[in-house]
LUMSE-39326 format. One record per atom (N, C-alpha, C): residue number from 0; residue in one letter; atom name; x, z, y. Coordinates in steps of 0.001 Angstrom, whole numbers. Layout:
% residues N
{NUM, 'A', 'CA', {X, Z, Y}}
...
END
This chain:
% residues 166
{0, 'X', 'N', {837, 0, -1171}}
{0, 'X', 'CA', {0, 0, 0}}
{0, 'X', 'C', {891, 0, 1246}}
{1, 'X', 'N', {628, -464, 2523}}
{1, 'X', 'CA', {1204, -818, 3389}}
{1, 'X', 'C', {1387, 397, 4083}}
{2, 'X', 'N', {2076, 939, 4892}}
{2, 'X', 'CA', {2140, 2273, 5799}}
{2, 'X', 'C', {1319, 1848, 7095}}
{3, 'X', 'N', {583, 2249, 7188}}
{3, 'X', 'CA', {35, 2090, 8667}}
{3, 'X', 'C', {-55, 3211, 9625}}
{4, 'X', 'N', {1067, 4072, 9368}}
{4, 'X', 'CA', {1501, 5189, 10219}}
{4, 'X', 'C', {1699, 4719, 11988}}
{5, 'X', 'N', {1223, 5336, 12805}}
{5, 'X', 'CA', {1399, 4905, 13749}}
{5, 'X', 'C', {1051, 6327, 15012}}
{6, 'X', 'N', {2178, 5862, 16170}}
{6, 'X', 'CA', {2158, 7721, 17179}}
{6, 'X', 'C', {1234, 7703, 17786}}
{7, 'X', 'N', {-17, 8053, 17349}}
{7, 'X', 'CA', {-1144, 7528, 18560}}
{7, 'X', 'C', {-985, 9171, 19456}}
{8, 'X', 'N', {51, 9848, 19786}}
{8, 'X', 'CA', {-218, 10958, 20564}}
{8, 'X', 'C', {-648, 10610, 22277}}
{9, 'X', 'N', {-1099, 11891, 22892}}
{9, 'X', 'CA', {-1876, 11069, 24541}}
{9, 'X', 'C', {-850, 10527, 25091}}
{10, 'X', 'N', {304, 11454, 24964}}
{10, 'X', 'CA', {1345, 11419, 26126}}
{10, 'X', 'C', {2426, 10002, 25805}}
{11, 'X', 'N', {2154, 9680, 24251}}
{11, 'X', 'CA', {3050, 8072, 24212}}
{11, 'X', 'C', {1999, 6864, 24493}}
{12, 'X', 'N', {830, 7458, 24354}}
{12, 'X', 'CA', {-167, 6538, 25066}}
{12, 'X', 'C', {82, 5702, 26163}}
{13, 'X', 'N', {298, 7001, 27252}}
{13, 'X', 'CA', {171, 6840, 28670}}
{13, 'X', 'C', {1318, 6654, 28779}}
{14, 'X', 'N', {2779, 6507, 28340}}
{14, 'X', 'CA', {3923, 5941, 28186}}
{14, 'X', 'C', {3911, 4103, 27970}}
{15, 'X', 'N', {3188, 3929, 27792}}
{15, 'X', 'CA', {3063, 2552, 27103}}
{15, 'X', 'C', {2637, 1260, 28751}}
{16, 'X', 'N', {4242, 355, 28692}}
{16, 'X', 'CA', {4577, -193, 30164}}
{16, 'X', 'C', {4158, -1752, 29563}}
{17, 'X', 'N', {5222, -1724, 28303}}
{17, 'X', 'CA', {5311, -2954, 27896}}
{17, 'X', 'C', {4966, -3139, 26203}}
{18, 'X', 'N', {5052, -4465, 26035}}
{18, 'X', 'CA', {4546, -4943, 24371}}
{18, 'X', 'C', {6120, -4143, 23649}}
{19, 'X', 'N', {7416, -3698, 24344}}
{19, 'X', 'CA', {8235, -3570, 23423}}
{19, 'X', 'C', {7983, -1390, 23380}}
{20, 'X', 'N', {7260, -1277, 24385}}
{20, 'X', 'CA', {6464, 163, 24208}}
{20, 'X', 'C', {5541, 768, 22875}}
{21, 'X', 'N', {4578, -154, 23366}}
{21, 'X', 'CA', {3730, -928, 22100}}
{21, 'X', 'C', {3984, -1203, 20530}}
{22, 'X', 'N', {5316, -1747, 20645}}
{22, 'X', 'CA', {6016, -2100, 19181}}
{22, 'X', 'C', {6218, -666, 18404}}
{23, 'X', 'N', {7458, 298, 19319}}
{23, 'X', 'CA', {7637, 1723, 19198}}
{23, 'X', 'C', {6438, 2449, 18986}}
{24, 'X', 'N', {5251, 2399, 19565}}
{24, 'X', 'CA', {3797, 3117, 18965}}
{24, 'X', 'C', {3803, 3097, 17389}}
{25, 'X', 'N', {3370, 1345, 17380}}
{25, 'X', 'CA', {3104, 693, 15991}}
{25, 'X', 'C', {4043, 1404, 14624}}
{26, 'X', 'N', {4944, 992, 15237}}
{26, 'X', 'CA', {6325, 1005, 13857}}
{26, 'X', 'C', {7571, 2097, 14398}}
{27, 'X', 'N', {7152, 3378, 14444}}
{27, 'X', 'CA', {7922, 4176, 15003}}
{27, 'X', 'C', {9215, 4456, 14111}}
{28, 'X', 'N', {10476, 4323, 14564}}
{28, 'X', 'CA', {12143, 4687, 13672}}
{28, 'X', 'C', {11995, 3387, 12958}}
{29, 'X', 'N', {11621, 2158, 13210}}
{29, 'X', 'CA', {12058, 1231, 12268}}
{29, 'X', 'C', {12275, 1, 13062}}
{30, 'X', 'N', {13674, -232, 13793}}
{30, 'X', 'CA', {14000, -1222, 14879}}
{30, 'X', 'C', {13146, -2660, 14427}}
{31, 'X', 'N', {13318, -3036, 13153}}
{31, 'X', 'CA', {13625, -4175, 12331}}
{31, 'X', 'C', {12108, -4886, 12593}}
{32, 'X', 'N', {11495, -3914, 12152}}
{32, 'X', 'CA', {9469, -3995, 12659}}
{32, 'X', 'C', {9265, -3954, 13536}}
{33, 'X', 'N', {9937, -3539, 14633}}
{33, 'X', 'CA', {9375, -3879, 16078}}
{33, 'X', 'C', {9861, -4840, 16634}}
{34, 'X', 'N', {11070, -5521, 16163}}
{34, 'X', 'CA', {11530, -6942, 16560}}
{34, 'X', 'C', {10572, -7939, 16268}}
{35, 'X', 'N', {10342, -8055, 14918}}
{35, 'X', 'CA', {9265, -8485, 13940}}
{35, 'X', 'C', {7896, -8362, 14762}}
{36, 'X', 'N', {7566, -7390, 15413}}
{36, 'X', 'CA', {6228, -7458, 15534}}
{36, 'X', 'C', {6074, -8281, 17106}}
{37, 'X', 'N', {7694, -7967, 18268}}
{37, 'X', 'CA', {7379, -8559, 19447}}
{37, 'X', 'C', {7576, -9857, 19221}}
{38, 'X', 'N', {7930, -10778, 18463}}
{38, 'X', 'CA', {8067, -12086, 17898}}
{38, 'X', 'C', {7102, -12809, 17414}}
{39, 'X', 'N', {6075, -11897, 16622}}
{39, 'X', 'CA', {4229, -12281, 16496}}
{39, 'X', 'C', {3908, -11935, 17198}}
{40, 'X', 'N', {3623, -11117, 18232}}
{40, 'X', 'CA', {2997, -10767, 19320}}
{40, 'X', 'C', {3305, -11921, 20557}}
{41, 'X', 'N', {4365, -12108, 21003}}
{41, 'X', 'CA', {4759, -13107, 21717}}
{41, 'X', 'C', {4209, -14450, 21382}}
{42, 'X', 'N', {4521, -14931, 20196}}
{42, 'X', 'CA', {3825, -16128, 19658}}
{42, 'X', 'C', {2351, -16533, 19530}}
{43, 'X', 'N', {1942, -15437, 19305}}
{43, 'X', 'CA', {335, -15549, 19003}}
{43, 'X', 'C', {-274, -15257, 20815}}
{44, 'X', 'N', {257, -14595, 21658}}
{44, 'X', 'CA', {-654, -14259, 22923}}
{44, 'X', 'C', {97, -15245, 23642}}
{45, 'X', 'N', {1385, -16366, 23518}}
{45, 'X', 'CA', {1170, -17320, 24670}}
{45, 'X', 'C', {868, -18434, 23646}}
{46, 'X', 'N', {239, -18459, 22306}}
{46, 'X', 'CA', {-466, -19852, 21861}}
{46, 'X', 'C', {-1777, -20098, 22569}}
{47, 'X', 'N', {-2303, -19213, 23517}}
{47, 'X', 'CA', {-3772, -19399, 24051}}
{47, 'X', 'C', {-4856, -19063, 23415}}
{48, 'X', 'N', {-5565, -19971, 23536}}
{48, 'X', 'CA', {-6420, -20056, 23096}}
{48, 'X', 'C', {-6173, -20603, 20965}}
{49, 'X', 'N', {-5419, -21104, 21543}}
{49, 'X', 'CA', {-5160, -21681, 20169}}
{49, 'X', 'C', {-4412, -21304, 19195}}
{50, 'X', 'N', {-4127, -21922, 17828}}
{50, 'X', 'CA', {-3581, -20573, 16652}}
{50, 'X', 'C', {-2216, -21094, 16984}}
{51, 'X', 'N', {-1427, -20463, 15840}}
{51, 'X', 'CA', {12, -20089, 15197}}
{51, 'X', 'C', {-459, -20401, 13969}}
{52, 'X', 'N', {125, -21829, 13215}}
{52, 'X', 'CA', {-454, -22144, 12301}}
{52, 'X', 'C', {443, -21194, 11093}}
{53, 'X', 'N', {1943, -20929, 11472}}
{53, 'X', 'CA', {2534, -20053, 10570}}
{53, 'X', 'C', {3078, -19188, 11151}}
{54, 'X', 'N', {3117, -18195, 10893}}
{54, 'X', 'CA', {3749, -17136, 11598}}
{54, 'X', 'C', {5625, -17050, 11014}}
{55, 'X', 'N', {5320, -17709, 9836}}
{55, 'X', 'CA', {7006, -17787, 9528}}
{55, 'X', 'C', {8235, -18508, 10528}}
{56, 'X', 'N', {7506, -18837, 10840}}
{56, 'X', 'CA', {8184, -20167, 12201}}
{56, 'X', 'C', {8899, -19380, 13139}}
{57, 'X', 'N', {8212, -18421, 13729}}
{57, 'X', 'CA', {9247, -17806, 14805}}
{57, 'X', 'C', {9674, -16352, 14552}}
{58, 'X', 'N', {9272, -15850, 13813}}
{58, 'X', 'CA', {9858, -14953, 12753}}
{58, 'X', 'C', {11599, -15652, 12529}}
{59, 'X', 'N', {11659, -16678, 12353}}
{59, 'X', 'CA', {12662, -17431, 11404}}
{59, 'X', 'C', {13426, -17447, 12496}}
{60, 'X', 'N', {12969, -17791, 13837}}
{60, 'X', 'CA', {13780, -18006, 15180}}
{60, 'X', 'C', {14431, -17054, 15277}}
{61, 'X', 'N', {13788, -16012, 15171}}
{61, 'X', 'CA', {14422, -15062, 15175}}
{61, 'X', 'C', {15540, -13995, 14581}}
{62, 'X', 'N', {15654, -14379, 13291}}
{62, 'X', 'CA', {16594, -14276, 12414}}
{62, 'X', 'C', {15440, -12880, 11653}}
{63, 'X', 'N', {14066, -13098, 11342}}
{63, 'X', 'CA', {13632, -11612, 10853}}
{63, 'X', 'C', {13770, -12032, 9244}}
{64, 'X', 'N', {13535, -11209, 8602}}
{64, 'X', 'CA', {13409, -11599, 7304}}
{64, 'X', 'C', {12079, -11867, 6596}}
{65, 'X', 'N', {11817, -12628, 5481}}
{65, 'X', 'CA', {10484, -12887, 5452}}
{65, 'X', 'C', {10340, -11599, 4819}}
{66, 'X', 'N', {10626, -10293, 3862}}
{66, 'X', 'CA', {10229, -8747, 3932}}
{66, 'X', 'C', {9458, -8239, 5069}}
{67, 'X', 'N', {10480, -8237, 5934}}
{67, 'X', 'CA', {9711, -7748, 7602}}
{67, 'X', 'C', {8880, -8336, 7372}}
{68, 'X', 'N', {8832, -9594, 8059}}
{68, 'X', 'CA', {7920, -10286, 8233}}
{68, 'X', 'C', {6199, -10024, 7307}}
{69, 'X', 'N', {6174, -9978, 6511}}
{69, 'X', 'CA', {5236, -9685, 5203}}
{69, 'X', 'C', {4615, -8223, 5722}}
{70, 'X', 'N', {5600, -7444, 6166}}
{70, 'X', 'CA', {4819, -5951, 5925}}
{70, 'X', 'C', {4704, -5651, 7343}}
{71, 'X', 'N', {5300, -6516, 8470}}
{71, 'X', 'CA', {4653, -6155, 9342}}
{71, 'X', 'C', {3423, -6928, 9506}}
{72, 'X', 'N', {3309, -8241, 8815}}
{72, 'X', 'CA', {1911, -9128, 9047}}
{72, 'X', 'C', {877, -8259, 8507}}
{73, 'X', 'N', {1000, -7310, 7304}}
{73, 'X', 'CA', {-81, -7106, 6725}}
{73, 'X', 'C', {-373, -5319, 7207}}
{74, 'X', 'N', {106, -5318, 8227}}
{74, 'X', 'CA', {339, -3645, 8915}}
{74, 'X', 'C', {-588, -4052, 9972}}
{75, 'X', 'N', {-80, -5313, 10851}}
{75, 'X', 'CA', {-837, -6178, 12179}}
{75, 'X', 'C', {-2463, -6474, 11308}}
{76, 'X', 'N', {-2554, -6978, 10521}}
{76, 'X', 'CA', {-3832, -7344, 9937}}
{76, 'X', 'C', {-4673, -6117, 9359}}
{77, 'X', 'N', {-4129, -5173, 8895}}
{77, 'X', 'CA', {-4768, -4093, 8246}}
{77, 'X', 'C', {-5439, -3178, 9946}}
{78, 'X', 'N', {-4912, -3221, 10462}}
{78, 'X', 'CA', {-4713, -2053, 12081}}
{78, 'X', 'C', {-5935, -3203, 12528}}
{79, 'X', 'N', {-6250, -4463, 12778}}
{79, 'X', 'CA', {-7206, -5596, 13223}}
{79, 'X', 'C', {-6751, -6014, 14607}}
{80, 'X', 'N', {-5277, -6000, 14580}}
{80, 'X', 'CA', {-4398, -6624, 15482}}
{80, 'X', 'C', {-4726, -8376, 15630}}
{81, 'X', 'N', {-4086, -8429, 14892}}
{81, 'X', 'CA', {-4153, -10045, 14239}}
{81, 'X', 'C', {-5330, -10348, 13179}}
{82, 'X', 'N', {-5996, -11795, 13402}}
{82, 'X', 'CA', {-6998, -12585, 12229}}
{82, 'X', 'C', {-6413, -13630, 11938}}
{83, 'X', 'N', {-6404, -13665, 10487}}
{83, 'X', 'CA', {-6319, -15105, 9531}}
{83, 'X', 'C', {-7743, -15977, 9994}}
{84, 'X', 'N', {-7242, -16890, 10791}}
{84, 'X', 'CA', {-8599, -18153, 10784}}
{84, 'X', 'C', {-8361, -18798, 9449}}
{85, 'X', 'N', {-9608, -19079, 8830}}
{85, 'X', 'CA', {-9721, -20045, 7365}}
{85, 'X', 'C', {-9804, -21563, 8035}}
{86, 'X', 'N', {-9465, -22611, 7403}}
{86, 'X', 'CA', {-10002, -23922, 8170}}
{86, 'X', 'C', {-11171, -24075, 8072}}
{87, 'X', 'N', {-11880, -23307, 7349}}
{87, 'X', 'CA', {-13229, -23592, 6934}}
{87, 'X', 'C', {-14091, -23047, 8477}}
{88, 'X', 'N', {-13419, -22763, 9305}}
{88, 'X', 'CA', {-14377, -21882, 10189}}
{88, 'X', 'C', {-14508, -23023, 11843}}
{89, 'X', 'N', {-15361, -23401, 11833}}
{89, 'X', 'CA', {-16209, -23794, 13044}}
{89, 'X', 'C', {-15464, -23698, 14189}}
{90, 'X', 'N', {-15124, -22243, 14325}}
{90, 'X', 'CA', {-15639, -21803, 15996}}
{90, 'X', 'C', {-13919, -22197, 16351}}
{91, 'X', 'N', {-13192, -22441, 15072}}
{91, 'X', 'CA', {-11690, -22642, 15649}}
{91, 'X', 'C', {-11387, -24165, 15739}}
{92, 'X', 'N', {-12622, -24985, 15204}}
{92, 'X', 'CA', {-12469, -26368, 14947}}
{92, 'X', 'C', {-11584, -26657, 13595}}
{93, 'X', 'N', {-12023, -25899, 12691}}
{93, 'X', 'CA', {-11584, -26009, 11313}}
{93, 'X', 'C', {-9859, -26160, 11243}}
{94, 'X', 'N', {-9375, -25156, 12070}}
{94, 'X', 'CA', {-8130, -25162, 12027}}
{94, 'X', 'C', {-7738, -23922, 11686}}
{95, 'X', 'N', {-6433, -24114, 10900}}
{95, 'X', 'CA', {-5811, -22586, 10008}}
{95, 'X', 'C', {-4877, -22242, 10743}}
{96, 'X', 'N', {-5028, -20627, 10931}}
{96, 'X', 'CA', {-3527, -19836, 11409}}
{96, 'X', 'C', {-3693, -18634, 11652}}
{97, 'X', 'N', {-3105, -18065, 12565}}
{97, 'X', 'CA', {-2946, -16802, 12800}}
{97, 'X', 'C', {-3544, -16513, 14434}}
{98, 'X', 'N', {-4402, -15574, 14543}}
{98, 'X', 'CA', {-4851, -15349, 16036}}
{98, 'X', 'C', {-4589, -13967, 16428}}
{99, 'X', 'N', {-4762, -13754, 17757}}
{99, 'X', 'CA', {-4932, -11752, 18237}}
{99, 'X', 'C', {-6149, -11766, 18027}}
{100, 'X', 'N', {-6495, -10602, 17510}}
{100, 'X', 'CA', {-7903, -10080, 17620}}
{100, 'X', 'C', {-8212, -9286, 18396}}
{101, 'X', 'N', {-9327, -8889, 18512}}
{101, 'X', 'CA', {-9966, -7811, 19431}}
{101, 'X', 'C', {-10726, -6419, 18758}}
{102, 'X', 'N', {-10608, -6300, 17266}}
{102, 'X', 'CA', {-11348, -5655, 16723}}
{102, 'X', 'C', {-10030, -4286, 17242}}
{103, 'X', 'N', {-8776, -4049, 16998}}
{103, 'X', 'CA', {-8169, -2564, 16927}}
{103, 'X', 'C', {-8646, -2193, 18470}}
{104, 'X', 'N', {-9002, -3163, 19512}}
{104, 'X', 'CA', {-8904, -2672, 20668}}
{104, 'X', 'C', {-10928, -1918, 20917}}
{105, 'X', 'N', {-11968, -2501, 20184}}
{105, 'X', 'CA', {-13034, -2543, 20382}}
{105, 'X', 'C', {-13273, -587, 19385}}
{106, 'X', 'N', {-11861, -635, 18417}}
{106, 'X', 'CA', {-12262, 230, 17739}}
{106, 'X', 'C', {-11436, 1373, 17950}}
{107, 'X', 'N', {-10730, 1498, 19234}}
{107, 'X', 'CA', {-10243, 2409, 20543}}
{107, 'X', 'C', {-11175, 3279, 20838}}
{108, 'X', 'N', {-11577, 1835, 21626}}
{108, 'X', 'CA', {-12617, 2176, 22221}}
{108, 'X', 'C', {-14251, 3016, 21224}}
{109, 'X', 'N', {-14441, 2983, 20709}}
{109, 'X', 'CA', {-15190, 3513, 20356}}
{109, 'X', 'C', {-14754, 4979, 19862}}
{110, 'X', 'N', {-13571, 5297, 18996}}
{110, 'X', 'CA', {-12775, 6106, 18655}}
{110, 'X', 'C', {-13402, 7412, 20027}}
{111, 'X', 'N', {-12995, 7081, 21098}}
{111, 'X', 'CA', {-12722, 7760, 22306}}
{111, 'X', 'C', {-14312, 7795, 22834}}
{112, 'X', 'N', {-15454, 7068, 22431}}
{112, 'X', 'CA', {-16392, 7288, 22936}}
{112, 'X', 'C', {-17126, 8497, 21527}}
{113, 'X', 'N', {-16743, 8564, 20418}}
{113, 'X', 'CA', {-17370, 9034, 19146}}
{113, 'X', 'C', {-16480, 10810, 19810}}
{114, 'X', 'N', {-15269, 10789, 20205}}
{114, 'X', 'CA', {-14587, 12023, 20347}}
{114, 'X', 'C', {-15538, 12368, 21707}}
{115, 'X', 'N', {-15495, 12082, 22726}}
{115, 'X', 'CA', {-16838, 12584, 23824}}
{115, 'X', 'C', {-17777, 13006, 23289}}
{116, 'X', 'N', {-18943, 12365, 22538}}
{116, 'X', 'CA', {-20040, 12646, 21965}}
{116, 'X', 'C', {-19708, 13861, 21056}}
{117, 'X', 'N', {-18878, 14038, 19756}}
{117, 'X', 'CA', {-18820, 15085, 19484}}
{117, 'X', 'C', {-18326, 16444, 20262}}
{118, 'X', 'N', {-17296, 16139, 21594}}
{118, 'X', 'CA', {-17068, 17167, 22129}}
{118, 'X', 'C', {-18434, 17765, 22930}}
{119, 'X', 'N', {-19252, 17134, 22993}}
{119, 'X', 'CA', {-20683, 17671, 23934}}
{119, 'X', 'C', {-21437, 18631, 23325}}
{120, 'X', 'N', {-21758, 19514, 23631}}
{120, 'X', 'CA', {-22337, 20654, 23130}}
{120, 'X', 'C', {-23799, 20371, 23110}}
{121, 'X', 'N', {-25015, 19957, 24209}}
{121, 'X', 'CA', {-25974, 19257, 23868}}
{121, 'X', 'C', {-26391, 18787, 22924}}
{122, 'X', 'N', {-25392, 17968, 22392}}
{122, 'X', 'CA', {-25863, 16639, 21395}}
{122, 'X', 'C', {-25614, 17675, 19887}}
{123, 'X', 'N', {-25045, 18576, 19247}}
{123, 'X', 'CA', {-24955, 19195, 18407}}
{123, 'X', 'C', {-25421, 20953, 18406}}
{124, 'X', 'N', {-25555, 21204, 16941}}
{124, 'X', 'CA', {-25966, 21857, 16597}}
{124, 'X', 'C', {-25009, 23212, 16134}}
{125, 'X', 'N', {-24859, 24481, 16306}}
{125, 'X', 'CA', {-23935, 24950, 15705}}
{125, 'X', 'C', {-23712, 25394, 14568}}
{126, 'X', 'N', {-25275, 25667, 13591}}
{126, 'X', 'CA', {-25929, 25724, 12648}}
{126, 'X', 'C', {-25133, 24543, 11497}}
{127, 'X', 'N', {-24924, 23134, 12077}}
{127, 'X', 'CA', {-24373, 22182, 11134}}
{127, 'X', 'C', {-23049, 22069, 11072}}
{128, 'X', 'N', {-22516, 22855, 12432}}
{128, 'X', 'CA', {-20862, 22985, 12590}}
{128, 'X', 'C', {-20584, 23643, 11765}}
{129, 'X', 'N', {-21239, 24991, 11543}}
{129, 'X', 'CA', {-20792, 25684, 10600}}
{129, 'X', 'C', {-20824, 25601, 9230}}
{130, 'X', 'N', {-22134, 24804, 9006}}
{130, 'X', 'CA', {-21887, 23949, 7832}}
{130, 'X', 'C', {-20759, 23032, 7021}}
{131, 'X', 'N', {-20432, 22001, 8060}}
{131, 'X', 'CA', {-19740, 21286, 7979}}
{131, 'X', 'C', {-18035, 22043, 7638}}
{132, 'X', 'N', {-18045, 23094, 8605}}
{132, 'X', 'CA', {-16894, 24308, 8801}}
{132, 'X', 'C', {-16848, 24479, 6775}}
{133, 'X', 'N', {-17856, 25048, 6484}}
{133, 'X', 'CA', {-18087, 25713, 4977}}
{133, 'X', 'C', {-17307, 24842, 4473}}
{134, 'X', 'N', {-17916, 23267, 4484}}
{134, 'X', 'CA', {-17626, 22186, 3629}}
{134, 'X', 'C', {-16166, 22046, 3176}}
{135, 'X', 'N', {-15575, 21793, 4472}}
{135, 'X', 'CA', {-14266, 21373, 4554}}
{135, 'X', 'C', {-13411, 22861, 3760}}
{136, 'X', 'N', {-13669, 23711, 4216}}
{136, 'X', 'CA', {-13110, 25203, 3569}}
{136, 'X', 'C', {-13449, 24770, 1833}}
{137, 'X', 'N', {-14610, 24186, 1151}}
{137, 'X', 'CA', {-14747, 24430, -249}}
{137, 'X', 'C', {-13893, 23046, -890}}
{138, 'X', 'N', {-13413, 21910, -37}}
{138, 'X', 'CA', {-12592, 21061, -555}}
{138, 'X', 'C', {-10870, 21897, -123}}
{139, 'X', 'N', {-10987, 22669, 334}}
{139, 'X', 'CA', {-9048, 22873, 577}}
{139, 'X', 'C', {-9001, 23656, -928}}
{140, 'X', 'N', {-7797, 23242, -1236}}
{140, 'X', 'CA', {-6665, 23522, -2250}}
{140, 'X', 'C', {-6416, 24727, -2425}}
{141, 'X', 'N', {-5982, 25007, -1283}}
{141, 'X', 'CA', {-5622, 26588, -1538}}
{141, 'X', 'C', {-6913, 27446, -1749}}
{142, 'X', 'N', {-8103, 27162, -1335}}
{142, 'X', 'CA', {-9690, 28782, -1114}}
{142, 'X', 'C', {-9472, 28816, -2813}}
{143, 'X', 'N', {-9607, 27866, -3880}}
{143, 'X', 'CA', {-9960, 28181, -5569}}
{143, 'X', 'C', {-11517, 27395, -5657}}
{144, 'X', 'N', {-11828, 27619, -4692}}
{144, 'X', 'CA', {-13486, 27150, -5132}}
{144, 'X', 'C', {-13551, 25853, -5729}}
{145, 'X', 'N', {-13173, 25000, -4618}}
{145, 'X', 'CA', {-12761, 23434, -4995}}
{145, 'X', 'C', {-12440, 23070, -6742}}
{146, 'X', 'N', {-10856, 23715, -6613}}
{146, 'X', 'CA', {-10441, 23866, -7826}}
{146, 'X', 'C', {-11351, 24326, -9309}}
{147, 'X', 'N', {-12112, 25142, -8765}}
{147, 'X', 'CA', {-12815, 26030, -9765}}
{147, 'X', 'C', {-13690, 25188, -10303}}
{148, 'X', 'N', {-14869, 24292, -9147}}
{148, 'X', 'CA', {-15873, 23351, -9480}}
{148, 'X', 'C', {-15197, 22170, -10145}}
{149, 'X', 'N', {-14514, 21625, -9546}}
{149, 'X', 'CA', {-14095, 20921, -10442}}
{149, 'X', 'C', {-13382, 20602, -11845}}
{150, 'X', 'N', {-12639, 21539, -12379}}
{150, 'X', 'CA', {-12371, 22370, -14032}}
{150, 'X', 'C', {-14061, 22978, -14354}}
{151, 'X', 'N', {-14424, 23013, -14018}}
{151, 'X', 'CA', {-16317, 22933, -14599}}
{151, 'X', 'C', {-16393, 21863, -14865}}
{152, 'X', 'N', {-16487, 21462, -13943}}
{152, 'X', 'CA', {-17047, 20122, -14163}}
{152, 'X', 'C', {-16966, 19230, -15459}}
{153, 'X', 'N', {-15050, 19114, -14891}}
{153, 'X', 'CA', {-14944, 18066, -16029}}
{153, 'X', 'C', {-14626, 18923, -17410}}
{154, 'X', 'N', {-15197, 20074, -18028}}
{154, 'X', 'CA', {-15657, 20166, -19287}}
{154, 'X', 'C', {-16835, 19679, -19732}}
{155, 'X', 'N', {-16579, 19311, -20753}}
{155, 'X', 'CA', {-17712, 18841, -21685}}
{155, 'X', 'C', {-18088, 19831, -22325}}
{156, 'X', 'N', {-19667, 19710, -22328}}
{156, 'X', 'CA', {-20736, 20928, -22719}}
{156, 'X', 'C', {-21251, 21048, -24284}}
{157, 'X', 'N', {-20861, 21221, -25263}}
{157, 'X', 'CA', {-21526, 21187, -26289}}
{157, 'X', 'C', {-22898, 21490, -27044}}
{158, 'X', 'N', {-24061, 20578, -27021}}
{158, 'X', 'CA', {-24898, 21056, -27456}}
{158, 'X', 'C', {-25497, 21893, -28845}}
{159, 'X', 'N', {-23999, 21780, -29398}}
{159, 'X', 'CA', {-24096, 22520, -30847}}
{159, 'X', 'C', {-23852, 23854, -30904}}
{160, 'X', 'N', {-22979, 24194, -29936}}
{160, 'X', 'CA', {-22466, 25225, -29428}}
{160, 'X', 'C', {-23056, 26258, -28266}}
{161, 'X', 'N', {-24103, 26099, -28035}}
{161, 'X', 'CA', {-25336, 26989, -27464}}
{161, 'X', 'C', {-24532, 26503, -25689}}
{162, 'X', 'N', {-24705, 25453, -25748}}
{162, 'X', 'CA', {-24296, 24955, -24046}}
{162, 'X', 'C', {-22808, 25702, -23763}}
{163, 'X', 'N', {-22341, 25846, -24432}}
{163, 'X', 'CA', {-20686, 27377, -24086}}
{163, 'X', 'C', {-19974, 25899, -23755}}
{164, 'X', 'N', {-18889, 25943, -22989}}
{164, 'X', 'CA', {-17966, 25096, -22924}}
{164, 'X', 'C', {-16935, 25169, -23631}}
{165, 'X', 'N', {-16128, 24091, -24266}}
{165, 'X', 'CA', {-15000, 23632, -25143}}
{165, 'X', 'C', {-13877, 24126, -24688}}
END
């Protein structure tokens, strides 16, 4: 699976001048991926409107390796940085490549509107906080409960055996 670790803290947020700022967010301690990523980033936001039919192309200009290359494409695609256009699709004029997307930025944004709403005291209940509070306490590791239900669980019950477990 791909790492999609990334510093979303406030203060490197509001640090963030340029795309090589940006890179350091994305792919933090790994020079190699942020070269890699300002090289698709560059390519894909001055193609316009229009695609990057391979992204290997200036990757290659660059001397990245196709490794990089691979795990930062599928880090950019997993996050909804970047879209694979199919040729099959219309709205690009049935042309294949690589585009920026708008979905990681739409899903910021919402991120930050879902954290407001729950910080509002109005809109919730404290009755379900504390619920919810319980919940999370009966899945941790360390309380036993968790642990406990689940070694129930997965015994098998014998009906020969007056329901006693095995």
């Amino acid at each position: 699976m791909i790492n999609t670790r990334i510093e979303l803290a406030f203060n490197k947020i509001a640090r963030i001048s340029d795309a090589s700022d940006l890179a350091e967010l994305l792919f933090p301690s790994n020079r190699n991926q942020q070269h890699c990523f300002l090289a698709i980033w560059f390519s894909l936001k001055w193609a316009g409107p229009g695609l990057v039919p391979n992204l290997g192309a200036p990757a290659q200009q660059q001397g990245v390796s196709k490794r990089t290359l691979e795990r930062v494409r599928a880090k950019l695609r997993r996050l909804g940085l970047i879209d694979h256009v199919s040729r099959f699709s219309a709205r690009h004029g049935y042309r294949e490549g690589w585009a920026l997307s708008t979905r990681y930025e739409r899903s910021l944004r919402q991120l930050a509107d879902q954290v407001a709403m729950l910080k509002d005291v109005t809109r919730g209940a404290r009755e379900k906080d504390q619920l919810l509070l319980q919940f999370a306490a009966a899945r941790c590791t360390g309380s036993g409960t968790a642990e406990t239900t689940d070694a129930a669980r997965r015994q098998p019950v014998s009906a020969a055996s007056g329901g006693e477990s095995r």
